[in-house]
Residue frames as a rotation matrix with the C-alpha (Angstrom) as fourth column:
UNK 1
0.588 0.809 0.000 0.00
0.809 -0.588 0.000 0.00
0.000 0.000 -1.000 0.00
UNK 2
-0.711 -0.703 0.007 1.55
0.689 -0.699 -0.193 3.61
0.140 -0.132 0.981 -0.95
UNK 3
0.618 0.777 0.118 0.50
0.770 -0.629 0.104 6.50
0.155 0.026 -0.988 0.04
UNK 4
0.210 -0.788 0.578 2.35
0.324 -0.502 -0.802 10.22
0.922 0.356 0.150 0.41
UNK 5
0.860 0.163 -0.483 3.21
0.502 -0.111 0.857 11.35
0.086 -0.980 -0.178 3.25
UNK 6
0.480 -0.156 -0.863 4.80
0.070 -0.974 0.214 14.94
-0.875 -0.163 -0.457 3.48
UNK 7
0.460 -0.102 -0.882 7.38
-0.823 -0.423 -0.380 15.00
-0.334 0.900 -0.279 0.83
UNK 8
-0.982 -0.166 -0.086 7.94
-0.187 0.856 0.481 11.17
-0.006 0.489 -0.872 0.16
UNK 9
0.249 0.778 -0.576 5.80
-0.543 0.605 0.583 7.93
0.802 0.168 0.573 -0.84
UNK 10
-0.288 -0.139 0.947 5.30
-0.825 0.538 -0.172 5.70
-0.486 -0.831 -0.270 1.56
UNK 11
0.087 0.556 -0.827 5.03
-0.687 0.635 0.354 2.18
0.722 0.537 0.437 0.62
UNK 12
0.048 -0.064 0.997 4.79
-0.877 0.475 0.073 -0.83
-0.479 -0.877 -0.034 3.08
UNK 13
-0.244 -0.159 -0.957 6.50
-0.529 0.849 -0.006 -4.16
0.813 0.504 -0.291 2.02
UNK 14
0.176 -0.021 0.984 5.05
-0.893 0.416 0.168 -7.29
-0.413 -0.909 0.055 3.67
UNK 15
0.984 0.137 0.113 6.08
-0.065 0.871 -0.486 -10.97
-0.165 0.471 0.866 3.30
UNK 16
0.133 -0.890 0.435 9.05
0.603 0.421 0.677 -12.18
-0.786 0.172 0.594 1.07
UNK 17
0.668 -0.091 -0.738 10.89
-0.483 -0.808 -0.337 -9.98
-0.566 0.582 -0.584 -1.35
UNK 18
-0.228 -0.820 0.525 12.10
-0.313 0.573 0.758 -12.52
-0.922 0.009 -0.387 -3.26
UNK 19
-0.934 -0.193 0.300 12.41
0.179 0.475 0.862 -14.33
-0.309 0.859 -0.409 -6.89
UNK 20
-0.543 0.815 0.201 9.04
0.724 0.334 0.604 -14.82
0.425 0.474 -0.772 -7.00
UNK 21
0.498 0.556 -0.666 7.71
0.724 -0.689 -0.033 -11.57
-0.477 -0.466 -0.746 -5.39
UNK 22
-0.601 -0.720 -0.347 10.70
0.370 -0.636 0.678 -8.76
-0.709 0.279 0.648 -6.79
UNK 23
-0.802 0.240 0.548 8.44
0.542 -0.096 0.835 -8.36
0.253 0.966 -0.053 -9.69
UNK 24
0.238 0.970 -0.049 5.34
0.900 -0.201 0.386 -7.60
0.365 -0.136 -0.921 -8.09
UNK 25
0.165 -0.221 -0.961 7.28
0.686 -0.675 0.273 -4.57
-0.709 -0.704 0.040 -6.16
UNK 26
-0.828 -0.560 -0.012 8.97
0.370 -0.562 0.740 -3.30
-0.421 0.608 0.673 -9.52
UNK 27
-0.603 0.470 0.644 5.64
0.493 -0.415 0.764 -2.83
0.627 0.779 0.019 -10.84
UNK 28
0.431 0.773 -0.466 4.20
0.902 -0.384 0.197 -1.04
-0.027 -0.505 -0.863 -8.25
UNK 29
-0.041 -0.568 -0.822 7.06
0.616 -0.662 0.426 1.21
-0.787 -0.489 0.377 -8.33
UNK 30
-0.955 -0.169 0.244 6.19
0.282 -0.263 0.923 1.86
-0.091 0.950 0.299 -12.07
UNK 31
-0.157 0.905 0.396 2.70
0.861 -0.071 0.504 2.53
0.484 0.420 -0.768 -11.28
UNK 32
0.316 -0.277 -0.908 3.69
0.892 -0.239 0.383 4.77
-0.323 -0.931 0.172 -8.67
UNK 33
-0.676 -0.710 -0.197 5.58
0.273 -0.489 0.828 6.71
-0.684 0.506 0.525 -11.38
UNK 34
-0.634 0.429 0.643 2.92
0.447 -0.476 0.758 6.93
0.631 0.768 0.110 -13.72
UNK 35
0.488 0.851 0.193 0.55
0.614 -0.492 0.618 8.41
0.621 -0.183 -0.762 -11.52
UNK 36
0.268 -0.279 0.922 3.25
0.376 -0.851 -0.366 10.70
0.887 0.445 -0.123 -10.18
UNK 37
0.998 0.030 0.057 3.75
-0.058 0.025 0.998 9.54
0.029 -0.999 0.027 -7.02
UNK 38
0.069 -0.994 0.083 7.62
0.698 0.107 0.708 9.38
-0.712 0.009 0.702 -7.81
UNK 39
0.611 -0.058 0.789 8.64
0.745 -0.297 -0.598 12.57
0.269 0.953 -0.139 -9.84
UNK 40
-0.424 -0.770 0.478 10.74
0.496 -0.638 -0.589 15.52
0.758 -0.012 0.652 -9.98
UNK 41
-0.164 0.075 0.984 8.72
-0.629 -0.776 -0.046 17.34
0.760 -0.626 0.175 -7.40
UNK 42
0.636 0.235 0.735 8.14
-0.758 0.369 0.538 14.05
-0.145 -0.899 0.412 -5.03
UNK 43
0.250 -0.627 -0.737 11.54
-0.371 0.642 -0.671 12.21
0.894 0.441 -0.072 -5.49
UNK 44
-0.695 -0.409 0.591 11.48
-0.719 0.397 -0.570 10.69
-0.001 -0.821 -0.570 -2.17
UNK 45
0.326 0.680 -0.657 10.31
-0.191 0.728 0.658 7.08
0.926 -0.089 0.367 -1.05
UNK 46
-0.376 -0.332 0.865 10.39
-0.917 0.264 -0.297 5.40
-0.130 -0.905 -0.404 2.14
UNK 47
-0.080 0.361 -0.929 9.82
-0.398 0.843 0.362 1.49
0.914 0.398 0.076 1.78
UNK 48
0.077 0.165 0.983 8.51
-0.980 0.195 0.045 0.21
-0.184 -0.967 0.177 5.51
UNK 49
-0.480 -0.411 -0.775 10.26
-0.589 0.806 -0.063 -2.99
0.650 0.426 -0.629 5.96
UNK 50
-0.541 0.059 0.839 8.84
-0.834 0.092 -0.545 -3.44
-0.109 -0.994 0.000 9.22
UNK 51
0.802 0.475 0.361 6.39
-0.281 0.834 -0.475 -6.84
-0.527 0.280 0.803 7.60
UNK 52
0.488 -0.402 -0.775 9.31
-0.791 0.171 -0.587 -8.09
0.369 0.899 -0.234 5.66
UNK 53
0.831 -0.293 0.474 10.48
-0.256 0.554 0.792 -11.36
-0.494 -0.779 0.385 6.84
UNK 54
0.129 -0.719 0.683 13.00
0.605 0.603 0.521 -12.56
-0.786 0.346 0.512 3.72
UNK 55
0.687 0.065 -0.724 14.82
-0.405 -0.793 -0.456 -10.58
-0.603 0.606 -0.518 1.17
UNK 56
0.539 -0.685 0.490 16.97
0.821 0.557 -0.125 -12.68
-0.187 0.470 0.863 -1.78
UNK 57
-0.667 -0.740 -0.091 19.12
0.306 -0.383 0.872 -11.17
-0.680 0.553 0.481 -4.27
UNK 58
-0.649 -0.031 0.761 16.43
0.684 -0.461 0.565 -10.35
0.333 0.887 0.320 -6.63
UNK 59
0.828 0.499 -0.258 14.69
0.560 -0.769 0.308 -8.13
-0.045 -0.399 -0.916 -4.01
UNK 60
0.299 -0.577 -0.760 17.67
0.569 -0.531 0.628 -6.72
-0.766 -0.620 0.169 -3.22
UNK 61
-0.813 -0.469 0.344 18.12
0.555 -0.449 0.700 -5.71
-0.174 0.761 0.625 -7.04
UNK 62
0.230 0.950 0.212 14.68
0.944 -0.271 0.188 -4.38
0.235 0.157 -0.959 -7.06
UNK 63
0.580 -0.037 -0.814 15.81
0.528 -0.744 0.411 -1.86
-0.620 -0.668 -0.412 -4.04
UNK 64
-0.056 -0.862 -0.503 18.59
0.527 -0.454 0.719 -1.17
-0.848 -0.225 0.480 -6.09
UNK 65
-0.621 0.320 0.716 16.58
0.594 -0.403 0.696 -0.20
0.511 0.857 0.060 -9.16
UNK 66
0.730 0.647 -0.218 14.15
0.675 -0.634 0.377 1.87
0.106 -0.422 -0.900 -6.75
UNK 67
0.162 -0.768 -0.620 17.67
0.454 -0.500 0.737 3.65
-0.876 -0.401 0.267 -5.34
UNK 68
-0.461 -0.864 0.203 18.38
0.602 -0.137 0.787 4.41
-0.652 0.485 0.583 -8.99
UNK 69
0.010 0.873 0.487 14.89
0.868 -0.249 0.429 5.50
0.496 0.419 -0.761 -10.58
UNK 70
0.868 0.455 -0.198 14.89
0.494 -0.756 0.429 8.40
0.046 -0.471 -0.881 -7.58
UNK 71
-0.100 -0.984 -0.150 18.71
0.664 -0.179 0.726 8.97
-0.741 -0.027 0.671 -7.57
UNK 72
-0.592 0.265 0.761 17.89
0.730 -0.222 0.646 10.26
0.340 0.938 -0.062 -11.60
UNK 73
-0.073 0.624 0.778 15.48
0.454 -0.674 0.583 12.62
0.888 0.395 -0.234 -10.06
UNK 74
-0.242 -0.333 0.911 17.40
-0.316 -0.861 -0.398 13.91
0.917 -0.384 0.104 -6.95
UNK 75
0.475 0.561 0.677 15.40
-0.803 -0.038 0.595 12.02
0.359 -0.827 0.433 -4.29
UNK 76
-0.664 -0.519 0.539 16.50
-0.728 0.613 -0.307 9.60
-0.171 -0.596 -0.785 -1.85
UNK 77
0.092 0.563 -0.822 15.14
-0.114 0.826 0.553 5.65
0.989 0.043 0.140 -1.07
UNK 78
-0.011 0.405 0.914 14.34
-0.986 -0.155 0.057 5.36
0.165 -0.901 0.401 3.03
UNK 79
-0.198 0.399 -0.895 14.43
0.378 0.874 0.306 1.73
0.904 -0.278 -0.324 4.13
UNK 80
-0.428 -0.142 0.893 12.46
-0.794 -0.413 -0.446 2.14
0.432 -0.900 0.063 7.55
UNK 81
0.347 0.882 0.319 12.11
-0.931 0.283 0.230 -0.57
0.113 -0.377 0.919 9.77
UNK 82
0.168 -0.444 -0.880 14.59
-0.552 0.697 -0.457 -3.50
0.817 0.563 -0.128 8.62
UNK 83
0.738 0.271 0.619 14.66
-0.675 0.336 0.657 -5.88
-0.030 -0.902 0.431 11.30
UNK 84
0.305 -0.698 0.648 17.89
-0.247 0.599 0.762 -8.00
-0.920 -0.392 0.010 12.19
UNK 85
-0.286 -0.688 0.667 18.95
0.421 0.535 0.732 -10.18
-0.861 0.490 0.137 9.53
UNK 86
0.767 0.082 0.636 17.26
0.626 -0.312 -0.715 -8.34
0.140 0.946 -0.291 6.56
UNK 87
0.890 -0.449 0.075 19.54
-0.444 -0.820 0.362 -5.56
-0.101 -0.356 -0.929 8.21
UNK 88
0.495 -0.588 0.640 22.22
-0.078 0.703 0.706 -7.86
-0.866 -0.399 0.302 8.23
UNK 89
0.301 -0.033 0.953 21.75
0.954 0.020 -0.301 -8.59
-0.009 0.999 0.038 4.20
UNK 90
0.947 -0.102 0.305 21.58
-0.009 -0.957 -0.291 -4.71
0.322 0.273 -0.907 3.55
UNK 91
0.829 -0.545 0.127 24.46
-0.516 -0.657 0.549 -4.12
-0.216 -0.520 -0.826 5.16
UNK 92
0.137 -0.575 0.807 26.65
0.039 0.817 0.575 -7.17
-0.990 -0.047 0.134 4.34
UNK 93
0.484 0.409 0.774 25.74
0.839 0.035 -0.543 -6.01
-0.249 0.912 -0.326 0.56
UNK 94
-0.241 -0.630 0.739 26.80
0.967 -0.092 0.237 -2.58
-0.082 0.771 0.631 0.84
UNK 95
-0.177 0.720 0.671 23.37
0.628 -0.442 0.640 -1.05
0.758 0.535 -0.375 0.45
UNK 96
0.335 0.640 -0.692 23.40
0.942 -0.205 0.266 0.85
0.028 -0.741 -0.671 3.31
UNK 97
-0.654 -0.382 -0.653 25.50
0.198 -0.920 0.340 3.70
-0.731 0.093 0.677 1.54
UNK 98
-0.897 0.320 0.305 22.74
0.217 -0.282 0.934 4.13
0.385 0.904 0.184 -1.14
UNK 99
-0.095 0.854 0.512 20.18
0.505 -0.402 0.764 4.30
0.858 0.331 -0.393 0.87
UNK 100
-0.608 -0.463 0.645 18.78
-0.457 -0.461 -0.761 5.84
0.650 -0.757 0.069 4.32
UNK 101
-0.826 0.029 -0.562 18.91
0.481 0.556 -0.678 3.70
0.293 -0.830 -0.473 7.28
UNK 102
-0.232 0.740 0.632 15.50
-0.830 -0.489 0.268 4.58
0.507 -0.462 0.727 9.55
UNK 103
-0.929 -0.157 -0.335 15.47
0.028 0.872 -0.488 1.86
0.369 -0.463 -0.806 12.18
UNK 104
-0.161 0.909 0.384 11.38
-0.787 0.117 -0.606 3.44
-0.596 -0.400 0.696 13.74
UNK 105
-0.886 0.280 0.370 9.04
0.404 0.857 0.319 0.49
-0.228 0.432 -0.872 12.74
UNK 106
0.354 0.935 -0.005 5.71
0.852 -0.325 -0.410 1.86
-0.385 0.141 -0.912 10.90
């Protein structure tokens, strides 16, 4: 579910972000975009991890196509919420210089 909230999107990720899920996220982020919820004047997201129990490698490329799509238009990507080992991944990856860290849950 996205919605805006001040000057980002909020989206809430719940479940697995994996192989078989990674897809369903990219296209939300593309509907998101067409209807202008990602653009030059709202280039911020915040993805609430705080339901996320498992994240592979092709979630993690998702994030990193979400990190790049707003990068291109100046804004930032928010993970808030990442709980232990997804934290773990992120961080063991890298990704925690690309995006910003927000440990509140919700």
């Amino acid at each position: 579910m996205a919605n805006g909230v001040g000057s980002a999107t909020c989206l809430a990720l719940h479940g697995e972000l994996d192989f078989a899920t990674s897809a369903d996220l990219d296209h939300e982020l593309e509907r998101l975009d067409s209807h202008g919820l990602i653009s030059n004047q709202n280039p911020n997201l915040v993805l609430d991890m705080t339901g996320l129990a498992f994240c592979d490698s092709a979630g993690l490329a998702v994030l990193i196509a979400a990190y790049q799509r707003l990068a291109r238009l100046g804004g930032t990507v928010t993970l808030r919420g990442m709980r232990g080992p997804l934290r773990r991944v992120v961080s063991i990856a890298g990704l925690d210089s690309l995006f910003r860290i927000d440990p509140a849950e919700g």
